[in-house]
C-alpha angles and dihedrals in degrees: 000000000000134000126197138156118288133256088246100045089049081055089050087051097041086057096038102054101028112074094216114035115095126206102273122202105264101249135134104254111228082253135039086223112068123221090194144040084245098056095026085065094041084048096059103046099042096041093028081057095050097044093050087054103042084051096046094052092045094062090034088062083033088056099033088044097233145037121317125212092240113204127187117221132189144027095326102025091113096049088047095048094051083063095057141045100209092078107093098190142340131247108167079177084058094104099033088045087052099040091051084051089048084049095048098047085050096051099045095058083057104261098299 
């Protein structure tokens, strides 16, 4: 697998660390290129998103020599995967269901 930052905490960092870029609504513009601050922002993160993932599970077949059972995870998982068709289903649970197995499997072995 793979893990990296979230469409909605790179928007948290865009805003934080730029001096003139304000917090936009997540939504696919109408263009890939934005004609705005507003949609050029919206742009990059949403398209920007897509491209990394579609990259990422094409070297990953590329890698595994076949085809992978790609699944989205977290707060924005449903709105990125409408905009490809590499995501093969959504789980925003993915991450909390495997963190409470991980927690089981510790506790039951009693806590070693």
């Amino acid at each position: 697998g793979a893990i990296a930052p979230g469409v909605g905490i790179s928007l948290d960092a865009l805003v934080a660390q730029t001096a003139k870029l304000i917090r936009v609504e997540l939504a696919a513009p109408d263009s890939v290129i934005g004609r705005s601050t507003l949609t050029a922002v919206q742009s990059g993160l949403l398209w920007g998103f897509v491209g990394q993932i579609e990259g990422m599970v094409r070297r990953m077949t590329d890698e595994l020599g076949g085809k992978a059972h790609v699944i989205a995870t977290g707060g924005q998982a449903s709105m990125v995967a409408n905009l490809t068709h590499v995501i093969d289903d959504v789980d925003p649970q993915l991450t909390l269901e495997g963190l409470r197995l991980i927690h089981l499997q510790n506790s039951s072995d009693g806590g070693t």
